[in-house]
C-alpha positions as a Markdown table, in Angstrom:
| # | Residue | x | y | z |
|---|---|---|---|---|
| 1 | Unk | -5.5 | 3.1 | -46.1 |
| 2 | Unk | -4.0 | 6.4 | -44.1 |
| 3 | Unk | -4.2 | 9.3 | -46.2 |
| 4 | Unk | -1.7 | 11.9 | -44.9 |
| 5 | Unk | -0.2 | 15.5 | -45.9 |
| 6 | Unk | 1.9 | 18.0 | -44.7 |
| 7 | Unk | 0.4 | 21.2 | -45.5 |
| 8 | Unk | 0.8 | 25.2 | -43.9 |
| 9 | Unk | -1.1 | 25.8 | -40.3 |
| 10 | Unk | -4.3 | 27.8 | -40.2 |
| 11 | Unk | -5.5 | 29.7 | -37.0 |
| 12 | Unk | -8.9 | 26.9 | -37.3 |
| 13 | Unk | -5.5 | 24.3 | -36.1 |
| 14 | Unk | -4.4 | 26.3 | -32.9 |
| 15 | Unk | -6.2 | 24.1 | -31.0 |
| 16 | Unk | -5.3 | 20.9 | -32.3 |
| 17 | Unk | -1.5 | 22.3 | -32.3 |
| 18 | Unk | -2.1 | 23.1 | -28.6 |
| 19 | Unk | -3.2 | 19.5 | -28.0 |
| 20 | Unk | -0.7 | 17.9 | -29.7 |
| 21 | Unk | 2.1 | 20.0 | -28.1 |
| 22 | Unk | 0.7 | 19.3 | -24.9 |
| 23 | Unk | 0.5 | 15.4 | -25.7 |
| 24 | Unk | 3.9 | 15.4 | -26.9 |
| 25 | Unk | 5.7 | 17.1 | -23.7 |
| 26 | Unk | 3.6 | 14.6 | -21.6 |
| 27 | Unk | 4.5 | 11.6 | -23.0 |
| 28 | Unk | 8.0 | 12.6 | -24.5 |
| 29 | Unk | 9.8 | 14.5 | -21.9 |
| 30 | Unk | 9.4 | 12.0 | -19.1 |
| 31 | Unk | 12.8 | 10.4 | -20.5 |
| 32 | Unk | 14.9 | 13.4 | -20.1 |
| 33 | Unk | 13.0 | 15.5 | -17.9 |
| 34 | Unk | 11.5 | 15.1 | -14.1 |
| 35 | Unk | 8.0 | 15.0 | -13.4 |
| 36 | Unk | 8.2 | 18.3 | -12.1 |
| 37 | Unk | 10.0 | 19.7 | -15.6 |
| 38 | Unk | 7.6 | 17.7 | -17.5 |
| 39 | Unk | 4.3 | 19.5 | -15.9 |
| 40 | Unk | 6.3 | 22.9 | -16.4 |
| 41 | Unk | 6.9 | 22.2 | -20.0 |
| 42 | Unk | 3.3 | 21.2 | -20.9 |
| 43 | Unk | 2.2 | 24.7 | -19.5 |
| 44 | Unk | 4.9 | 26.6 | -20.7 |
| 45 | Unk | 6.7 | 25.2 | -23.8 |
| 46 | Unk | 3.4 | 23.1 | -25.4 |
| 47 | Unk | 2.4 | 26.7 | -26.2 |
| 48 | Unk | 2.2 | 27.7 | -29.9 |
| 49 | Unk | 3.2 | 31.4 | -30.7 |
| 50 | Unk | 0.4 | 32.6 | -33.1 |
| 51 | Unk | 2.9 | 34.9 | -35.1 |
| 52 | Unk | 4.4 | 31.4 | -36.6 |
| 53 | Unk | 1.0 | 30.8 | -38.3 |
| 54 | Unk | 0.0 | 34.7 | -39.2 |
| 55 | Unk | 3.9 | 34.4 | -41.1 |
| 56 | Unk | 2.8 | 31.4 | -43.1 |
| 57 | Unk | 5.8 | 29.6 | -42.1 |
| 58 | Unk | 4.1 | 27.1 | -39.6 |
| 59 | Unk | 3.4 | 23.8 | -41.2 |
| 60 | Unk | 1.5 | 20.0 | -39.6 |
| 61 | Unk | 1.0 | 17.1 | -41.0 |
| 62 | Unk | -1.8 | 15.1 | -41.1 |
| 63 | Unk | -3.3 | 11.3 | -41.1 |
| 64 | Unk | -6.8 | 10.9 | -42.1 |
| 65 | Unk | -7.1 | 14.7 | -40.9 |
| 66 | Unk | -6.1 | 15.1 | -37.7 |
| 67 | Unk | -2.3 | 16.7 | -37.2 |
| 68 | Unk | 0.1 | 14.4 | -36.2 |
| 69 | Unk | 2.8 | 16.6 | -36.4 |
| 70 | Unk | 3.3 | 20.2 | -36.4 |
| 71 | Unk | 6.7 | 22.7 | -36.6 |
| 72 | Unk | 7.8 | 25.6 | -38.3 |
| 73 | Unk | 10.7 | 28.3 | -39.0 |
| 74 | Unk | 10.8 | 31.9 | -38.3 |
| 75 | Unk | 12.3 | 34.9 | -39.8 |
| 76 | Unk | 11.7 | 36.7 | -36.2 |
| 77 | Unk | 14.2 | 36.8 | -33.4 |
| 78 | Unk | 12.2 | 35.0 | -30.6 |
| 79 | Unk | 14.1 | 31.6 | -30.5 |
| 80 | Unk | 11.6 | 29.7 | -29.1 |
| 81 | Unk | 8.2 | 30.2 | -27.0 |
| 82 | Unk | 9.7 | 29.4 | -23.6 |
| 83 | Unk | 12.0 | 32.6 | -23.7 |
| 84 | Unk | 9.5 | 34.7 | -22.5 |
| 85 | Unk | 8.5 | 38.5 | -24.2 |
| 86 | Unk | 11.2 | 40.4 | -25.1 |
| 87 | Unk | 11.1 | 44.3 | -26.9 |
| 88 | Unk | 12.9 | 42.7 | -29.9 |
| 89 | Unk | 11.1 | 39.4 | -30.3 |
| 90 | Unk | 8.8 | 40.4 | -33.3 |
| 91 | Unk | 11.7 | 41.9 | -35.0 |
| 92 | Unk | 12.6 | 40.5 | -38.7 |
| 93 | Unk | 15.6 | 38.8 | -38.9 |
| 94 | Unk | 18.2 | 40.0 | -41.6 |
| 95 | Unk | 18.8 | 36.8 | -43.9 |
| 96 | Unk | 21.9 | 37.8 | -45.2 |
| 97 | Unk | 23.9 | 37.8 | -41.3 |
| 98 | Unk | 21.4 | 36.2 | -38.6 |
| 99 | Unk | 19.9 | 32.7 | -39.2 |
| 100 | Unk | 16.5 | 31.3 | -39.6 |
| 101 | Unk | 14.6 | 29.8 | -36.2 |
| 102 | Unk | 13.3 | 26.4 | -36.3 |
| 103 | Unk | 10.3 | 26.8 | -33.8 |
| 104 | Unk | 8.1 | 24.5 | -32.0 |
| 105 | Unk | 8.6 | 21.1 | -33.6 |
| 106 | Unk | 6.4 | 18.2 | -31.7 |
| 107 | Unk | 5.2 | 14.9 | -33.1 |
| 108 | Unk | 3.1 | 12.7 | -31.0 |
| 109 | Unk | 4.4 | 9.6 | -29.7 |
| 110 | Unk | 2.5 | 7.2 | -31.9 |
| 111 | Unk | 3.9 | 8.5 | -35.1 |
| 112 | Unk | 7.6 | 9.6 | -33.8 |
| 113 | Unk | 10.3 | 7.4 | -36.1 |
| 114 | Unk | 8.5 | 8.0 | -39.4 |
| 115 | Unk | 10.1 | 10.6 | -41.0 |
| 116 | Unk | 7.4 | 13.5 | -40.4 |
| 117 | Unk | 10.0 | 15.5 | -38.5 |
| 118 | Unk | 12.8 | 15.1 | -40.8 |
| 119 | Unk | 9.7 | 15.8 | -43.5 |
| 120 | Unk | 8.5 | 19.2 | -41.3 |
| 121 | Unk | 12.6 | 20.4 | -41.2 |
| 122 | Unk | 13.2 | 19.7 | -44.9 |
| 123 | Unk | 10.2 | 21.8 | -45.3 |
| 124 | Unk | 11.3 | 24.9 | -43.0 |
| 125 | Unk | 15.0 | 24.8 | -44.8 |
| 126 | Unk | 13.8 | 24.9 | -48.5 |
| 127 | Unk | 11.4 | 27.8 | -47.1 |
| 128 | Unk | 14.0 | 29.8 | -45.2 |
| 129 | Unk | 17.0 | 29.4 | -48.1 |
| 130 | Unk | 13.9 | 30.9 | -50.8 |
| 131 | Unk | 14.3 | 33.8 | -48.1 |
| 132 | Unk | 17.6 | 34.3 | -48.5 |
| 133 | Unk | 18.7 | 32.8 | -45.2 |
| 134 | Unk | 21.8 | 30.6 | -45.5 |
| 135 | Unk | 21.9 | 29.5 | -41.7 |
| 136 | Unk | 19.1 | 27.7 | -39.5 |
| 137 | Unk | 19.6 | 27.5 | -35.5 |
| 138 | Unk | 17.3 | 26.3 | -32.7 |
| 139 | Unk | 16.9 | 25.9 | -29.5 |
| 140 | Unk | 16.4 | 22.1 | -28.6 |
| 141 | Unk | 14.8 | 20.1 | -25.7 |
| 142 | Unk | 16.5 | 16.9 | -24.9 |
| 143 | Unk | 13.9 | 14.3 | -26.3 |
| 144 | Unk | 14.5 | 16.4 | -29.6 |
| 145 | Unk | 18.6 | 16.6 | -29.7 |
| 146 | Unk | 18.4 | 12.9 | -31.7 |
| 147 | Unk | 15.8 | 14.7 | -34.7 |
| 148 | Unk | 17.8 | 17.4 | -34.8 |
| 149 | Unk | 21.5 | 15.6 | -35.4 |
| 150 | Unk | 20.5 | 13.3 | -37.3 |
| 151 | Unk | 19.6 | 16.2 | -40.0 |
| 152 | Unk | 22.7 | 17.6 | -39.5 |
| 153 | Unk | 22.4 | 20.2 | -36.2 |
| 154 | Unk | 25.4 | 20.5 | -34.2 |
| 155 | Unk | 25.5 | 21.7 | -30.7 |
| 156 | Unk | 26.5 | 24.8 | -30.0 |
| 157 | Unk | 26.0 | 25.4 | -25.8 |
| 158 | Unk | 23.7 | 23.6 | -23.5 |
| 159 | Unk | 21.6 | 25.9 | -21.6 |
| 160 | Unk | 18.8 | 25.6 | -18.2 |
| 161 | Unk | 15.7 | 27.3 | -19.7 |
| 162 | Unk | 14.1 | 29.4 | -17.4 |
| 163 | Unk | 10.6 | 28.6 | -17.4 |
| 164 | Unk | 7.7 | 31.3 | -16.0 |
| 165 | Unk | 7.6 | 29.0 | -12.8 |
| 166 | Unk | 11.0 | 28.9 | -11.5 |
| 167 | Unk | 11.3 | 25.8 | -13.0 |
| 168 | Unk | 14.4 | 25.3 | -15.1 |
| 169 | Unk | 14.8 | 22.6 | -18.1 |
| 170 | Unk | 18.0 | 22.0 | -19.8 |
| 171 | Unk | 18.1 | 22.6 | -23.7 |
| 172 | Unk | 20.8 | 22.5 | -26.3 |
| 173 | Unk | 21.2 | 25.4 | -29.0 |
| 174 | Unk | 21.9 | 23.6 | -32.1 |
| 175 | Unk | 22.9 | 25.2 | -35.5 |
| 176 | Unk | 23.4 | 24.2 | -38.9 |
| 177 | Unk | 24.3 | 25.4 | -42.5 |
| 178 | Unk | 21.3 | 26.0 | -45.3 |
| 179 | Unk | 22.4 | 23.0 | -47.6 |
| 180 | Unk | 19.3 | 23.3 | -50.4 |
């Protein structure tokens, strides 16, 4: 029997979260994404900011103790790790006019259509609304556009992401009300 949680990341997990991440672009974004956009990705988007576990708002799930699955929210502005360091990334968000920013969701292939995202988001929008934010936004990759509008995201521009290596990959800001 598979004995699985979702729980808060830890610094002991970056390096599981980095593997997974990694994982995950490899074996996900070859549907959307050339082989060339798919290499760029694992370097530069299967990267996890540390800030989202120092904040406690970084969560994985795990099966018989190794994670599965891992995403989180932010009350920070950086919209997702790709964007590169900006002056005003670190800055707290104000809950009452700017929304909450679902960060760095990745599930590896084996356990994608089970529920652990969908688990991982409800998670992020209870802890976000006990913050006083009333709006969640994020900024999609293709593979993850189906996750995300099927909890209720709409699309709100499609974008090429600018990665470090010239490389660009197209994404999809999405945005949706606080509902609990």
């Amino acid at each position: 029997m598979t004995t699985d949680r979702q729980r808060l990341a830890v610094a002991a997990d970056t390096a599981a979260i980095s593997a997974l991440m990694r994982e995950s672009v490899l074996a996900l974004f070859p549907r959307s994404y050339s082989p060339e956009q798919t290499a760029s990705g694992a370097i530069h988007i299967a990267h996890l900011d540390p800030l989202l576990i120092e904040d406690g708002t970084y969560f994985v799930h795990e099966a018989d103790g190794e994670i599965v699955a891992c995403g989180g929210w932010s009350r920070r502005a950086k919209l997702y790790t790709g964007s590169g360091d900006h002056g005003d990334d670190a800055r707290l968000l104000d809950p009452a006019t700017e929304p909450a920013r679902v960060r760095a969701m990745f599930v590896r292939q084996d356990w994608t259509r089970r529920g652990l995202g969908r688990a991982i988001l409800d998670s992020c929008e209870r802890a976000a609304a006990d913050e006083g934010f009333r709006t969640l936004t994020l900024m999609a990759t293709l593979p993850g556009v189906p996750l995300y509008a099927a909890f209720g995201f709409t699309e709100i521009r499609r974008v090429d992401i600018p990665m470090p290596d010239g490389i660009t990959i197209a994404g999809v800001e999405m945005q949706r009300p606080i509902t609990t």
